[in-house]
C-alpha positions in Angstrom: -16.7 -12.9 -10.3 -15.2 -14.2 -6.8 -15.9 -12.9 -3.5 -12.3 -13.4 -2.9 -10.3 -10.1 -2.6 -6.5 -10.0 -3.6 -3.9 -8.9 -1.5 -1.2 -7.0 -1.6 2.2 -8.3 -0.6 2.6 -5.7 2.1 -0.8 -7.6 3.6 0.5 -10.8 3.0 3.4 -10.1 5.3 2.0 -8.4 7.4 -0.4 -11.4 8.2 2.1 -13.7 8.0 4.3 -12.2 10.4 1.7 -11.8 13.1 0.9 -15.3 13.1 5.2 -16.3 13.0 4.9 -14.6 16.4 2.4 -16.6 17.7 -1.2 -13.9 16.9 -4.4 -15.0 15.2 -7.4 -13.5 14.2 -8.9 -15.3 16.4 -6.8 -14.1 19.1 -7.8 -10.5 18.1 -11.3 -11.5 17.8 -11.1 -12.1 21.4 -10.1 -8.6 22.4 -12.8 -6.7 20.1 -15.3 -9.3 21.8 -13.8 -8.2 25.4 -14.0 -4.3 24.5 -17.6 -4.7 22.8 -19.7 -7.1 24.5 -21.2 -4.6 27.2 -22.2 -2.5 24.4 -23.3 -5.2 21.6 -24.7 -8.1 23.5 -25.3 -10.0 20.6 -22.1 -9.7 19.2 -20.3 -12.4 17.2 -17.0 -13.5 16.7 -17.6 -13.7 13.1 -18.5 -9.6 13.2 -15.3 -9.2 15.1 -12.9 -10.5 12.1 -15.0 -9.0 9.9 -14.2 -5.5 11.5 -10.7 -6.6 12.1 -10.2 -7.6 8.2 -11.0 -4.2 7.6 -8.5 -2.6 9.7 -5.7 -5.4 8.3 -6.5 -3.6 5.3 -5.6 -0.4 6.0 -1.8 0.1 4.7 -1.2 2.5 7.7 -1.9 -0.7 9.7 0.6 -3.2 7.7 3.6 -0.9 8.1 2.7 -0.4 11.6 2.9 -4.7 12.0 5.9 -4.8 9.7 7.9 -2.3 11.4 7.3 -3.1 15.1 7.9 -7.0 14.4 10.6 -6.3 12.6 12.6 -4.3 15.7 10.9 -6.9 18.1 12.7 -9.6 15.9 16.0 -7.7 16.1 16.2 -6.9 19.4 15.2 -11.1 20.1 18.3 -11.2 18.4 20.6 -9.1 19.6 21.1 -7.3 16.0 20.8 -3.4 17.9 22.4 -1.0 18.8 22.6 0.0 22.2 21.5 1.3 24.1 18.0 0.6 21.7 19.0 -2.9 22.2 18.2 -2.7 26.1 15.2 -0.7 25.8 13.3 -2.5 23.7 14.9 -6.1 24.7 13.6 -5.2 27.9 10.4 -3.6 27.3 11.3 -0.6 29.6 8.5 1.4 30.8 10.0 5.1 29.9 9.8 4.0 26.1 7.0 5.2 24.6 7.9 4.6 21.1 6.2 1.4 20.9 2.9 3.0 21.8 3.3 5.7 19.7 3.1 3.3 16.5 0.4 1.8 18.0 -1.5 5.3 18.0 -0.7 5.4 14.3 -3.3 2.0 13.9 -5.2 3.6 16.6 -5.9 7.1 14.7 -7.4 5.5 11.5 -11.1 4.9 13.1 -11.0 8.1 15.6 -10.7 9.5 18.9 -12.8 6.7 20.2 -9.8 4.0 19.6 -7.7 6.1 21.8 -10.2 5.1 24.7 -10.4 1.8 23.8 -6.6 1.4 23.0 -6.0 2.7 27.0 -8.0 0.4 28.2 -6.9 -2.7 27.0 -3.5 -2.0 27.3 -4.2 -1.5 31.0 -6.1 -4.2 31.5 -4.2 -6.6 29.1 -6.7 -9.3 28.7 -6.3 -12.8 26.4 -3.2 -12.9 23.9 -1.8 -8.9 25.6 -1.2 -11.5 28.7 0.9 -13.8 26.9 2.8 -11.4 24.8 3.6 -9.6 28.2 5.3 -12.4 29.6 8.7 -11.2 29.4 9.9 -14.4 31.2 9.6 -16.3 27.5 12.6 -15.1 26.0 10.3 -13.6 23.4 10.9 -9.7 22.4 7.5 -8.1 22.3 7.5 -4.5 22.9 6.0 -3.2 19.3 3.9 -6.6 18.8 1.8 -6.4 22.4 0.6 -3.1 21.3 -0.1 -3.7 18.1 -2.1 -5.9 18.8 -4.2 -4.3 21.1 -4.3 -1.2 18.8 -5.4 -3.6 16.2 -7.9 -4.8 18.7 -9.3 -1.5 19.9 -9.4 -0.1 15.7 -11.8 -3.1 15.1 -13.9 -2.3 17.7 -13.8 1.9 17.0 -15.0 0.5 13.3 -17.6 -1.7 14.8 -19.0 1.1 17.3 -18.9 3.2 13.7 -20.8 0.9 11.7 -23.3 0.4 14.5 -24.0 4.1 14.2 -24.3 4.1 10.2 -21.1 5.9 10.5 -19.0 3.5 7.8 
C-alpha cells in the first residue's frame, strides 16, 4: 500500500485554484512560520505544509477557497451585480463578508485561530502584501483572507499538536 492519499475533486480544485491566482504552499508555509517561530524555534517549513495539508483537507476549508475565488474571479470580471460588483471590486473596508468566510476556515482548529487570524491580517506579512495590492488589477477580497485564515488554522493545528491536543 502507498503513502499516497487520494483526493477528492472538491480538493483538487480547490488546490488548483489557489495556485491559478498566484498562492503556494509555500507561500502559506511562510505565514505559519511568521505566526509560530516565537513559540517553536525549531520550526520547519516542512512541519508548516504538513499542518497546512491538514487544514486543505478539511471540506469546510475547500468550499471556503472555492467560493471566495470564485466571486473574486467575477468581480475581476465584471460578471456582478451592483452594487456587489463595487464592493468587492474594490475591496471596501465596511464589507465584512469576506472575513466572515474566513472565520468559517478559522473556526475548525478553535478559538486560538481567531487570535492568530487578527493578527496576520493586521499585519499582512509575505503573500497578504501582494494580494493587497489593489493597484494590480487583480480582485482579491475573499482570496487575501483566505489565505491568511488558512495560514492562522495551520498554525492553531500546530500549537494543538504541540500540546498532544490532535
Amino acid at each position: 500500500m502507498s503513502g499516497e492519499r487520494k483526493m477528492t475533486k472538491l480538493e483538487e480544485t480547490a488546490r488548483r485554484l489557489l495556485n491559478e491566482r498566484g498562492v503556494t504552499i509555500e507561500d502559506i508555509a511562510e505565514l505559519v512560520m511568521y505566526l509560530q517561530k516565537k513559540y517553536h524555534p525549531d520550526l520547519t517549513t516542512e512541519e508548516c505544509i504538513i499542518n497546512i495539508e491538514g487544514v486543505l483537507r478539511k471540506r469546510e476549508v475547500q468550499n471556503a477557497i472555492l467560493t471566495g475565488i470564485q466571486l473574486d474571479m467575477l468581480a475581476e470580471q465584471g460578471k456582478l451585480d451592483e452594487p456587489l460588483q463595487t464592493i468587492i471590486g474594490t475591496d471596501e473596508s465596511l464589507y465584512g463578508v469576506d472575513e466572515i468566510l474566513a472565520f468559517s476556515i478559522v473556526n475548525v482548529y478553535g478559538s486560538i485561530g481567531f487570535t492568530n487570524y487578527g493578527y496576520i491580517d493586521k499585519q499582512k506579512p509575505g503573500i497578504l502584501e501582494h494580494l493587497n495590492d489593489h493597484s494590480t488589477g487583480e480582485v482579491n477580497t475573499f482570496l487575501d483572507d483566505i489565505v491568511g485564515a488558512i495560514a492562522a488554522a495551520a498554525s492553531s493545528r500546530l500549537a494543538h499538536s504541540a500540546k498532544g491536543e490532535e
